[in-house]
C-alpha positions in Angstrom: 0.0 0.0 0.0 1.4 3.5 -1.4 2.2 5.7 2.4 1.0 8.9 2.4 3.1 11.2 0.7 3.3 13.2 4.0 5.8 10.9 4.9 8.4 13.0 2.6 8.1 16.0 4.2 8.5 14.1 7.5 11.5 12.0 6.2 12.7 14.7 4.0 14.5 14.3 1.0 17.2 11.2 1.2 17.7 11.2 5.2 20.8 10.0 6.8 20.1 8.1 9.7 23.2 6.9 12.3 20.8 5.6 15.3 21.8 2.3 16.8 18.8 -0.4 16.3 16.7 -2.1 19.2 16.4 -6.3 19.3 12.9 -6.6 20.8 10.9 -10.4 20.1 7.7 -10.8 18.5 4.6 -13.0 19.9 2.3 -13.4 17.4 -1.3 -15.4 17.8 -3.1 -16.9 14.9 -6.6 -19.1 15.2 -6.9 -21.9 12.7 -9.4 -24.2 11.8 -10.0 -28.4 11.5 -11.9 -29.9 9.0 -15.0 -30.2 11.1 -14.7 -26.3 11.4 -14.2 -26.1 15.1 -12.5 -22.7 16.1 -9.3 -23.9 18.1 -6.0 -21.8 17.7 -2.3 -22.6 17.1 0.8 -20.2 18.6 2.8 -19.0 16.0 6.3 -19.1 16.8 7.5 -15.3 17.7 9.2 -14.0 14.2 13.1 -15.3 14.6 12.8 -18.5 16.8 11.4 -21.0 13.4 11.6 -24.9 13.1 13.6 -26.5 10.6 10.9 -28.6 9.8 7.7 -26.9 10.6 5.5 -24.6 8.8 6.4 -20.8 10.0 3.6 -18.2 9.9 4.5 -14.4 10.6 1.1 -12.8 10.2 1.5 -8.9 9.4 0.9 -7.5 13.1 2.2 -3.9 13.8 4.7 -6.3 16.3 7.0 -7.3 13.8 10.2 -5.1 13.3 10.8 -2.3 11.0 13.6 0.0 11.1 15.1 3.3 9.3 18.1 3.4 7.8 19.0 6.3 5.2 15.5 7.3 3.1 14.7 3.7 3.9 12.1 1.5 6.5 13.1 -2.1 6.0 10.0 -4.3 7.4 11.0 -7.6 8.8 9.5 -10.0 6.4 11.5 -12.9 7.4 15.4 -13.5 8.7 17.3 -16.7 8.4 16.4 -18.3 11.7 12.9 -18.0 10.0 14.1 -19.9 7.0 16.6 -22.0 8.2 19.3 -19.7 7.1 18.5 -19.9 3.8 17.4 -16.3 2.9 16.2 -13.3 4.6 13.0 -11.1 2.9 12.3 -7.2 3.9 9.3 -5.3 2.8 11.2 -2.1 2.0 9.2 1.5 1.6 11.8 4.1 0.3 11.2 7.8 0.8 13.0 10.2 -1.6 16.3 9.4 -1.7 18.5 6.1 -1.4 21.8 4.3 0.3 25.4 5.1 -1.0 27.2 3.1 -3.3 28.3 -0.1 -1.8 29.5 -3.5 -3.1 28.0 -7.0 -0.7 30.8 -9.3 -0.6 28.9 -12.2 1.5 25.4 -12.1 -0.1 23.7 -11.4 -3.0 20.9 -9.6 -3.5 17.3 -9.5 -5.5 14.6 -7.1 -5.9 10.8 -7.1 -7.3 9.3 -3.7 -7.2 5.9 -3.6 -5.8 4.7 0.1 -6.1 5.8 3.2 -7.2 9.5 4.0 -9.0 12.4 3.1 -7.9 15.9 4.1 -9.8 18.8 1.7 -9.6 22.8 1.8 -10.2 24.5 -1.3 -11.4 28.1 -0.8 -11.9 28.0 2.5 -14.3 24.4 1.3 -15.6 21.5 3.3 -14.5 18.1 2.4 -15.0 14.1 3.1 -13.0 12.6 0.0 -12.4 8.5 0.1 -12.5 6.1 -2.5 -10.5 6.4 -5.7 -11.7 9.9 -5.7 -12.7 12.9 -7.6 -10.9 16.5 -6.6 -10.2 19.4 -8.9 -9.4 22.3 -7.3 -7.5 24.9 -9.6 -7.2 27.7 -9.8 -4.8 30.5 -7.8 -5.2 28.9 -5.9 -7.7 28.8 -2.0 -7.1 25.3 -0.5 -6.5 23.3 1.8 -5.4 19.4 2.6 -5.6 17.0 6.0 -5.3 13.5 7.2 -5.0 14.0 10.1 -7.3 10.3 11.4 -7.0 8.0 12.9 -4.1 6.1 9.8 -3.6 7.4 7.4 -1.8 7.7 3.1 -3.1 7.8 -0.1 -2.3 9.7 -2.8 -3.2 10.8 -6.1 -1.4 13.9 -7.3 -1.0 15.6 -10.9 -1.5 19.1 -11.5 0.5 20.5 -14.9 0.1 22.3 -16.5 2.4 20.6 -14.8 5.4 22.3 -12.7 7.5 22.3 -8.6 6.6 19.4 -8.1 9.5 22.0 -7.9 11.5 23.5 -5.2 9.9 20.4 -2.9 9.4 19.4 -3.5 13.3 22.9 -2.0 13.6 22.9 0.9 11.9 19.1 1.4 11.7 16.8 3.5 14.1 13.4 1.4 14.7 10.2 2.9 13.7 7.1 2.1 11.5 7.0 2.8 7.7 4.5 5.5 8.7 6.7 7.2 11.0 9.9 8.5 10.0 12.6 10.0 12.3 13.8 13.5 12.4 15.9 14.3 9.6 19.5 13.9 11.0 22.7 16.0 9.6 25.6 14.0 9.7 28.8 15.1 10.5 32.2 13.5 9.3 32.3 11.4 12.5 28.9 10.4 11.4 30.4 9.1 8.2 33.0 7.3 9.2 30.9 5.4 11.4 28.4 4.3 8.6 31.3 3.0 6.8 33.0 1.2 9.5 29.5 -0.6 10.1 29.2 -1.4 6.4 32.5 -2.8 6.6 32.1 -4.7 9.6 29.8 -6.5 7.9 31.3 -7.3 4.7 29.4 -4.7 2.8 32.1 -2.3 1.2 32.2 1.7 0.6 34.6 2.4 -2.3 35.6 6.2 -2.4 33.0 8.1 -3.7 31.4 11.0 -4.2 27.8 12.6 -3.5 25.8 15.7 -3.7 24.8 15.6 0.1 21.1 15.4 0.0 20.0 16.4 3.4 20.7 19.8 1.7 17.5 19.8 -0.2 14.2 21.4 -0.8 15.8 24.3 2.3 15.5 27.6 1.8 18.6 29.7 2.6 19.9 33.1 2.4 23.5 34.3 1.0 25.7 33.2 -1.4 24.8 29.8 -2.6 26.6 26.7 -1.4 26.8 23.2 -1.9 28.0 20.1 0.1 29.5 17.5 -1.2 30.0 13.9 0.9 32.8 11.6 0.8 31.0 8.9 2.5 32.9 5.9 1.9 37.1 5.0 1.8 39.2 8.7 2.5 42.5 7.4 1.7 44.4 10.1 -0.2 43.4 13.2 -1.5 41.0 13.5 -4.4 39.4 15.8 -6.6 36.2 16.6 -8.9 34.1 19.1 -10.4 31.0 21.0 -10.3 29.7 21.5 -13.7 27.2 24.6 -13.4 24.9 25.7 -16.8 22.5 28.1 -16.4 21.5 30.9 -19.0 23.2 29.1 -21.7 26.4 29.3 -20.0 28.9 26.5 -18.8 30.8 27.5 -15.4 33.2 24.4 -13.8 34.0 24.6 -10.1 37.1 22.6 -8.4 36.2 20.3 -5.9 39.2 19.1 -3.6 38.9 16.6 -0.7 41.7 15.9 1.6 43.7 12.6 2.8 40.8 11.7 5.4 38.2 14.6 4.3 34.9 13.6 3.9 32.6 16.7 3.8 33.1 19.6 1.3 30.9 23.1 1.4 31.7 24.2 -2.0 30.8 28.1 -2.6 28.4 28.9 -5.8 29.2 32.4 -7.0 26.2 33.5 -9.2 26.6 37.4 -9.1 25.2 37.2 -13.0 21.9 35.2 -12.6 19.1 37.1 -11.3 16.1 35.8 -9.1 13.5 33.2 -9.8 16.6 31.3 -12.0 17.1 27.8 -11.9 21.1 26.6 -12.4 22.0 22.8 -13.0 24.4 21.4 -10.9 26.3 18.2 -12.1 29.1 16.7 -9.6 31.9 14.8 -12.6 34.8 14.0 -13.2 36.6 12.4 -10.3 40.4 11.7 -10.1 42.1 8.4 -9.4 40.1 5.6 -8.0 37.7 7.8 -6.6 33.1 7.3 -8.2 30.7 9.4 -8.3 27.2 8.4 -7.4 25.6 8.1 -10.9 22.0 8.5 -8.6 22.9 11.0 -6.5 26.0 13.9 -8.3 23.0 16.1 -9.6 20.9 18.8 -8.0 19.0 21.9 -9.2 20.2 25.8 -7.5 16.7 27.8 -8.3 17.1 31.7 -6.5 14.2 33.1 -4.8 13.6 36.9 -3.9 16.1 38.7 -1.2 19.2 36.9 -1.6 17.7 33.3 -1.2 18.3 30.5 -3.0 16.9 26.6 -2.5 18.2 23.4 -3.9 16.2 20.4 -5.1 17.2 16.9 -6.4 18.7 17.2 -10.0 17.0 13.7 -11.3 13.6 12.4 -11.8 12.9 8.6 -12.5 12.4 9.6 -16.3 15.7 10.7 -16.3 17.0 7.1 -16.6 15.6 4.1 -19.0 12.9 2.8 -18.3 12.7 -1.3 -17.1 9.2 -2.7 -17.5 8.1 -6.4 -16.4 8.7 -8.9 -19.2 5.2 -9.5 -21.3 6.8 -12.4 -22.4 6.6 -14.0 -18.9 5.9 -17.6 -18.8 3.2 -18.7 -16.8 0.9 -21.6 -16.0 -2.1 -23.0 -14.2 -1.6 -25.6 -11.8 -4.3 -26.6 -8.5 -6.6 -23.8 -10.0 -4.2 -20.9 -9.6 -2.0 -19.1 -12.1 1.8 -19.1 -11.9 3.6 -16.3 -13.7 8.1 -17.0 -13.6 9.0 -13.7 -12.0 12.3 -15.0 -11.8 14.2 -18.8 -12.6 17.6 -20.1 -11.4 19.1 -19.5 -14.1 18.8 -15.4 -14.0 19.6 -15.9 -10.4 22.6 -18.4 -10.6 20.2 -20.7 -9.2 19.6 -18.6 -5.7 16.2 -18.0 -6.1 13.1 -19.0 -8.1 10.2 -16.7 -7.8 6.2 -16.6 -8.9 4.2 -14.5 -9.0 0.9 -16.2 -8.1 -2.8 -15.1 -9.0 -5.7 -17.0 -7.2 -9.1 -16.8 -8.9 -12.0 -16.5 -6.3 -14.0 -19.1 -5.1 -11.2 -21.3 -6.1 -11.4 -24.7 -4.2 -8.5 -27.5 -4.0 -9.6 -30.4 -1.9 -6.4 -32.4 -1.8 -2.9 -31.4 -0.1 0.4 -30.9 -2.3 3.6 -32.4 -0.8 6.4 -29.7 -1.0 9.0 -30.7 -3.0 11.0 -28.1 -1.8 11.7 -25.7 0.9 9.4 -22.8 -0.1 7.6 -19.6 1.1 4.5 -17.0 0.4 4.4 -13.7 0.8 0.8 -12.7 0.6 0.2 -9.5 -1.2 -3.2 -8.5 -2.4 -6.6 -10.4 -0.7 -7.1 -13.5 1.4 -5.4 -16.5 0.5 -6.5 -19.4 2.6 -4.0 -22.2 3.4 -4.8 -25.7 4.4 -1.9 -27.1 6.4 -2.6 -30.7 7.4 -5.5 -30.4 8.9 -5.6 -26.6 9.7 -7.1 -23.9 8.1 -5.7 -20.7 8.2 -6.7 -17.6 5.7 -3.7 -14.9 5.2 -3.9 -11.8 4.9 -1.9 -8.9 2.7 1.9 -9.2 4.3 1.7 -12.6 5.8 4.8 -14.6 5.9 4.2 -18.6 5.1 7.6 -20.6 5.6 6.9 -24.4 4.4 9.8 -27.0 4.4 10.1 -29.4 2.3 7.5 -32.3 2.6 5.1 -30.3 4.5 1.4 -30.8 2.9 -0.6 -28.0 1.8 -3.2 -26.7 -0.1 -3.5 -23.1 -1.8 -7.3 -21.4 -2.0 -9.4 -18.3 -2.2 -13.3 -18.9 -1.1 -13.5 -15.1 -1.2 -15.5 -13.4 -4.0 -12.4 -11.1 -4.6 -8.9 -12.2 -6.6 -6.2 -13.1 -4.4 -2.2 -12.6 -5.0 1.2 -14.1 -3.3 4.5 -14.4 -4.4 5.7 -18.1 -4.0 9.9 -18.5 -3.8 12.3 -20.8 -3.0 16.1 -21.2 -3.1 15.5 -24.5 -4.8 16.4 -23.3 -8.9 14.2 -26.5 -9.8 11.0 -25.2 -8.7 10.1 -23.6 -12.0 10.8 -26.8 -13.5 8.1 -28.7 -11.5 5.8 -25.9 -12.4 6.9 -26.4 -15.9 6.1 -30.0 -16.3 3.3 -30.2 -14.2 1.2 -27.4 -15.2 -0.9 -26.3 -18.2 0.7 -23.2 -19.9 -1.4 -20.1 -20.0 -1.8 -16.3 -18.5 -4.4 -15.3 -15.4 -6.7 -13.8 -18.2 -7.1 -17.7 -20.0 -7.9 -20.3 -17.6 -7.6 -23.7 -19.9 -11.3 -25.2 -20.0 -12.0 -27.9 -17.5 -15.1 -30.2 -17.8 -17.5 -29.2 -15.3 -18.0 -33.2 -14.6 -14.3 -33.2 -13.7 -14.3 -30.5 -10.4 -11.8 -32.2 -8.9 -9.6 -31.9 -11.6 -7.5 -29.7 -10.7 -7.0 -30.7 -7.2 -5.5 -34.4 -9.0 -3.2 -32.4 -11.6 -1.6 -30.3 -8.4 -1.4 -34.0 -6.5 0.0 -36.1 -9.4 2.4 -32.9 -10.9 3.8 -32.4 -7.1 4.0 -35.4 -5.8 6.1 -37.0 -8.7 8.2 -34.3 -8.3 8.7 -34.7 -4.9 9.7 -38.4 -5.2 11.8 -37.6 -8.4 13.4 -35.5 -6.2 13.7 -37.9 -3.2 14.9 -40.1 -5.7 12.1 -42.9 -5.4 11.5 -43.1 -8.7 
């Protein structure tokens, strides 16, 4: 769900945040029902403290953690002790702005974009990203990513192996999506700390270079300035420069950092341009091993009346190419519900598989699948109602369902409205099962089933999982 776009002026524009993060456990309470329909309830182990072979359900209660860091709430999906170590899921809703460049050197990282635009940095490739779409950012692999526009997104966020919770309870301030901090200055101290937490945790800050954005959409009197960040490395001194154009002119301005420098104020001389004038700013050409942030070295100078001047963001998400969802997705029905391949193993070097699944109301499955696989849901739009064994249980938008390997289920919507869940796993082969199993086709052409065959589909999920599961187990 899109946040108010109050939460921009409350966040303001690209926030650095440097407050330590809070453990704190979760007890979460969910009431299930048996086939004869009698109400009885089942504890739902507290978000963190999972069993390696039991199903896991982390309904969305306002209990489960959520913390700040930079422009950023990260929503505790899941975390490895939740998966069995195997990957770690946030639910991410990004203000305007975004993280510095940084390279993961222990995990890697995947992205599918729920709502609004989000603006990514892949090595020196820039490009928005639009609902739908998925980004793989591998380890070791410079990158960076920004809300360039006023309202804020969401988008959720893969990390295989488990593991980087740690590191955003560490340098993360908790709070709700809908309640950002206090924008927070930082000083150099300030910086060098971020970095030293990064790097503690095998997340790396090459030297680089950023228009500092807790400077924007401020209104200020005098002669214009402009700070710059050096937010990761400081070894040696460095140097760059401010491109300026306004009024068909072309004005450069020196930028020199310091050996251990990491915050410039860099003085705009504009004695020429008048009032109500906009002037581009462009932060380029760095010197030795030294980057610039290719999301975050350009801002806009516009002066105002009596010697004022304000600064804004430089980009918008149109700015960059444009990355839609593949139409040529495949997709197929299986058990009554539509499976579209968000992603297969092999775009993800076999980490991750993920679907995208639609489920039709008043869909009914009678009989239980046998997980092949370790695999999860993530519940995003209506009520999806799992049978687990014996146990009913309908999920709601945001709940986390954890289901080991061999665990029996069974996937349905009695509602009279559409349901939607991502399904993924860490298995590469689960695409292949759906492949084999299922009969190809969008949400939008169900394949014709006899009416005199209901239970159809309920046999085609059996047979199609259940041979996999033994082809898997090696039993046949």
């Amino acid at each position: 769900m899109i946040v108010s776009q109050k939460l921009v002026l409350l966040g303001a524009s690209g926030s650095l945040l440097f407050t330590l993060g809070l453990e704190s456990s979760v007890e979460a309470h969910m009431v299930l029902y048996g086939h004869s329909h009698e109400r009885y309830s089942l504890s739902v182990s507290p978000q963190g403290q999972g069993n390696a072979n039991r199903p896991i359900i982390i309904p969305p209660d306002e209990k489960r953690k959520s913390v700040w860091l930079f422009s950023d709430n990260a929503t505790f999906a899941a975390t490895g002790t939740d998966t069995n170590g195997q990957i770690s899921l946030f639910d991410f809703t990004t203000l305007a702005g975004g993280p510095i460049p940084h390279t993961h050197t222990r995990e890697d990282e995947f992205v599918y974009v729920l709502e609004g635009e989000m603006s990514y940095q892949l090595r020196d490739t820039v490009f928005t990203a639009t609902p739908g779409t998925f980004i793989s950012k591998p380890k070791n692999v410079l990158h960076a990513f920004n809300n360039q526009e006023g309202t804020p997104a969401r988008h959720l966020e893969f990390v295989i192996p488990s593991g980087v919770e740690n590191f955003f309870t560490t340098l993360g301030q908790p709070g709700a999506p809908t309640t950002p901090p206090p924008l927070q200055t930082p000083n150099s101290a300030d910086l060098g700390r971020v970095s030293n937490i990064f790097n503690q945790f095998g997340i790396k800050t090459p030297d680089s270079l950023i228009i500092a954005p807790d400077q924007y959409n401020l209104t200020k009197e005098g002669t214009p300035e402009v700070k710059i960040y050096r937010p990761g490395e400081v070894k040696g001194d460095v140097s760059a420069t401010i491109a300026l154009s306004y009024n068909s002119r072309k004005v450069e301005i020196p930028v020199n950092f310091a050996d251990g420098e990491r915050i410039k104020t860099v003085s705009i001389p504009l004695t020429d341009i008048g009032e109500n004038q906009k002037v581009t700013l462009t932060l380029t050409n760095p010197s030795k091993e030294t980057s610039v942030g290719l999301l975050q070295n350009k801002a806009v100078l516009t002066t105002g009346e009596d010697n004022t001047y304000t600064l804004t963001n430089g980009y918008t998400s149109d700015d960059f190419p444009t990355l839609y969802p593949d139409p040529q997705r495949q997709a197929f029905w299986l058990g009554g519900d539509n499976y579209s391949f968000v992603a297969t193993g092999a775009q993800t070097k076999g980490l991750l598989s993920l679907f995208d699944v639609f489920v039709p109301p008043q869909s009914e499955t009678e009989s239980l699948i046998s997980s092949p696989v370790d695999q999860a849901f993530y519940v995003l739009d209506g009520n999806v109602t799992f049978q687990l064994e014996n146990r009913l249980f309908t999920a709601t938008p945001n709940t986390f369902v954890y289901l080991p390997e061999g665990n029996s289920y069974a996937l349905t919507n009695s509602g009279v409205e559409s349901a939607q869940t991502l399904l993924f796993s860490t298995s590469s082969g689960l695409e292949n099962f759906i492949a084999e199993t299922g009969i190809p086709g969008d949400r939008s052409s169900p394949p014709q089933i006899s009416e005199s065959c209901p239970s159809m589909w309920g046999f085609l999920g059996i047979f199609g999982w259940s041979t996999a599961f033994l082809w898997r187990s090696k039993k046949i």
